[in-house]
C-alpha positions in Angstrom: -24.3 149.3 36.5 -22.0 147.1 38.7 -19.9 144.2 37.5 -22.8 142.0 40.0 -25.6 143.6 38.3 -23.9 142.3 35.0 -23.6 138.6 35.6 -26.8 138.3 37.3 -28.7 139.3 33.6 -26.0 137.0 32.0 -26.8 134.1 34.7 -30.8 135.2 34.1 -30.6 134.9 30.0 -28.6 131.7 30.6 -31.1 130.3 32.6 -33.8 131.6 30.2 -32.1 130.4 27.6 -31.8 126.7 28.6 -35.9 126.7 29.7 -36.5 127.6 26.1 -34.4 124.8 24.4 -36.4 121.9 22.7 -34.8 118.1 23.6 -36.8 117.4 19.9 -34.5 119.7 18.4 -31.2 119.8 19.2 -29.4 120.9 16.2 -31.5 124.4 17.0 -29.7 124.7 19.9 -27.5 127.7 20.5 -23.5 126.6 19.6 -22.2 126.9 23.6 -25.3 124.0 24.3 -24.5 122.1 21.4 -20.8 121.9 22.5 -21.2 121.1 26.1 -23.5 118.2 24.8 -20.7 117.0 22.5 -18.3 117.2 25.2 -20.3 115.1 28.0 -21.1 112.3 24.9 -16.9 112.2 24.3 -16.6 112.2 27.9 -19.0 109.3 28.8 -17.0 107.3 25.5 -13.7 107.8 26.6 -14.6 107.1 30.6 -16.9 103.4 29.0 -13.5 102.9 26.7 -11.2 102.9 29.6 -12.8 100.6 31.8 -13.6 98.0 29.5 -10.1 97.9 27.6 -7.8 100.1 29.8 -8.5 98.3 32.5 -9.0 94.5 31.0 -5.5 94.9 30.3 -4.1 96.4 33.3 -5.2 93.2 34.8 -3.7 91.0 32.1 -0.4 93.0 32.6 -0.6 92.2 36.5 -1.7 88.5 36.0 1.3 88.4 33.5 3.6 90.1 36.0 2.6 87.3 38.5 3.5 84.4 36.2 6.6 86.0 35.1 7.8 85.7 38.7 6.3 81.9 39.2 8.3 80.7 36.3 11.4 82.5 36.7 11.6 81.1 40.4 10.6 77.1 38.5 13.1 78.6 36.5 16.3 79.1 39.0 14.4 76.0 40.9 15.3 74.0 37.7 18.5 75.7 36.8 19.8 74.7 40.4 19.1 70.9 39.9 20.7 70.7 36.4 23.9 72.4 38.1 23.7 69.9 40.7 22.5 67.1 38.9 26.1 64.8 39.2 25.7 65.8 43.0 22.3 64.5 43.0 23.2 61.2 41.0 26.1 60.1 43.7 23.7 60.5 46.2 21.0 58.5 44.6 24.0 55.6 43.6 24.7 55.9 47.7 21.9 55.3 49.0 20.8 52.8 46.4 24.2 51.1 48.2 23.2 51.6 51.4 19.9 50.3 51.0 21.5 47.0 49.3 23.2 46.8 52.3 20.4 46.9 54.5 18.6 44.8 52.4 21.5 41.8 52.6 21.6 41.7 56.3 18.1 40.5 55.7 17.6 36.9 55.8 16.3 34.4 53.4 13.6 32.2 54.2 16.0 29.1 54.5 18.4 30.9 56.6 15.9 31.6 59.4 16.5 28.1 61.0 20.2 29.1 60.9 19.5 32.2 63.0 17.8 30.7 65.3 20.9 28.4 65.8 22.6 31.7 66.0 20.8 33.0 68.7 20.9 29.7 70.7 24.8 29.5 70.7 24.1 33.2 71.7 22.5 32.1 74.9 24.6 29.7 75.5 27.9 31.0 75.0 26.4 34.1 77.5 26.0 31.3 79.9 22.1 30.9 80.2 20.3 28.1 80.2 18.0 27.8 77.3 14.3 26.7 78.2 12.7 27.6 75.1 13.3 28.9 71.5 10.3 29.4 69.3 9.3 31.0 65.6 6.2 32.2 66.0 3.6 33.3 63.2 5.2 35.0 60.3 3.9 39.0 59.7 3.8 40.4 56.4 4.6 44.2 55.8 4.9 45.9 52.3 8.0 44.6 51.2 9.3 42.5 54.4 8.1 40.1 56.8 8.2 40.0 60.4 9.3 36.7 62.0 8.9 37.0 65.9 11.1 34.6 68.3 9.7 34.1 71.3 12.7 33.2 73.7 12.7 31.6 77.4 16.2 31.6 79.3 17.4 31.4 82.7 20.2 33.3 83.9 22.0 36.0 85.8 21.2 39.9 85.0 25.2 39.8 83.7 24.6 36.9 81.4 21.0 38.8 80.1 23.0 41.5 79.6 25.6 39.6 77.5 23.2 38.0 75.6 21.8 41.0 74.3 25.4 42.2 73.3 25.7 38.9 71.9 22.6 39.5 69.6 23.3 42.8 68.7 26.4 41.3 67.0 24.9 39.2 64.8 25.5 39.9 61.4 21.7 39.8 60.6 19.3 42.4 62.1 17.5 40.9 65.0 15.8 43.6 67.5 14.5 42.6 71.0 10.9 43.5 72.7 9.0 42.9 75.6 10.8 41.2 77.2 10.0 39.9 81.5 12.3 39.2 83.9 11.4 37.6 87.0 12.8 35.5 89.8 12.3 31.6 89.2 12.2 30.8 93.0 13.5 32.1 96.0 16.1 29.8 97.0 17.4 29.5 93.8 20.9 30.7 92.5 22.9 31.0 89.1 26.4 29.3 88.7 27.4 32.8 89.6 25.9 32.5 92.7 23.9 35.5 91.7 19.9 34.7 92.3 18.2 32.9 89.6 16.1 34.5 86.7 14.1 33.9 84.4 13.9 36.0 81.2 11.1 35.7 78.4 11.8 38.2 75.3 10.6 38.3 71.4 13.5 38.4 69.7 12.1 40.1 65.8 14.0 39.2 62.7 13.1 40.4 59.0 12.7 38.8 55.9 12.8 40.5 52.7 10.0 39.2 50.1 10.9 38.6 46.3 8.9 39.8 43.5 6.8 36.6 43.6 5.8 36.5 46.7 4.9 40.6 46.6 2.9 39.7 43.6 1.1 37.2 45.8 0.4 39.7 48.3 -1.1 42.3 45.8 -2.8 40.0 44.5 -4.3 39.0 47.9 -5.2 42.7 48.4 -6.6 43.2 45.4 -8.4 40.3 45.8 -9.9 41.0 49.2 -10.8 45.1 48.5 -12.6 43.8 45.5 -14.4 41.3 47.6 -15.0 44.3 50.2 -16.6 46.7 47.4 -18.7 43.9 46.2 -20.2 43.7 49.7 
């Protein structure tokens, strides 16, 4: 008999054999069943075990992993400050400065009449002839006021153009807009003997507000959003 012949009867009782086994009875089995049904039950354990706890924690090592790098960059982030922290104070101590500065070339409410005195000697001493000088209505901002001039002079283009030198000079901070220039008539002529202009221009000056009169104006907000919401 071949070696073929062999594992065909083998393969034949095997199959045989399994037909005859009784699911009711298992402990009749024959031993090489018995076994392989053991070792399919440890293998379904082990695979369940590993992806409920081998893999719950493979994802708590990577979320772990992903914080460690988060706060070892806050880490260096903070590190760096606290290194330069005297760095960081001398700046803060100039700029407070600076802004003090800025904030004293802004004038007080009682010196606006002065300014505009200033910016009248201004036109004159540019050698224009002053038609009209004017404070207009007073803007408020968050922490500063807008007062607009409203100028009206007559003049050469050199004096204009001295004039705005002259108010760029001031010691206070005054900027110019919209301003108009245009001929006043077509005969007429400057000391210079340069035609005659006139020039209209907003000169805008600023006004820093103290604490009461910010409280006011939060209050006034306050005031007016809760008469909005009541609405």
């Amino acid at each position: 008999m071949k070696l073929e012949d062999l594992k065909r009867i083998d393969l034949q009782k095997l199959q045989a054999s399994w037909r005859s086994l009784d699911p009711e009875n298992i402990g009749a089995w024959p031993l090489p069943f018995r076994v392989g049904i053991w070792l399919a039950i440890v293998a379904v354990l082990l695979f369940g075990g590993y992806m409920v706890f081998i893999t719950g924690q493979i994802d708590a090592l990577q979320q772990a992993r992903a914080e460690e790098v988060t706060k070892k960059a806050d880490f260096e982030n903070k590190a760096f400050k606290a290194a330069n922290l005297a760095v960081y104070k001398k700046q803060l101590a100039d700029m407070e400065e600076s802004f003090g500065a800025l904030l004293r070339q802004l004038p007080k409410e009682t010196e606006v009449p002065g300014l505009l005195e200033d910016i009248s000697q201004a036109a004159l001493g540019s050698g224009l002839d002053v038609q009209s000088i004017n404070l207009q209505a007073e803007k408020m901002q968050d922490f500063y006021a807008e007062d607009p001039i409203q100028i009206k002079v007559q003049g050469d283009y050199h004096a204009f153009g001295s004039f705005v030198s002259a108010i760029a000079a001031l010691p206070r901070i005054v900027t110019l807009h919209d301003f108009s220039i245009a001929p006043v008539s077509h005969n007429a002529t400057a000391s210079s003997g340069s035609p005659l202009l006139g020039m209209s221009i907003t000169a805008m000056t600023y006004r820093y507000l103290d604490k009461g009169e910010l409280d006011k104006l939060d209050k006034k907000g306050k005031d007016k959003a809760g008469k909005g919401g009541a609405k």
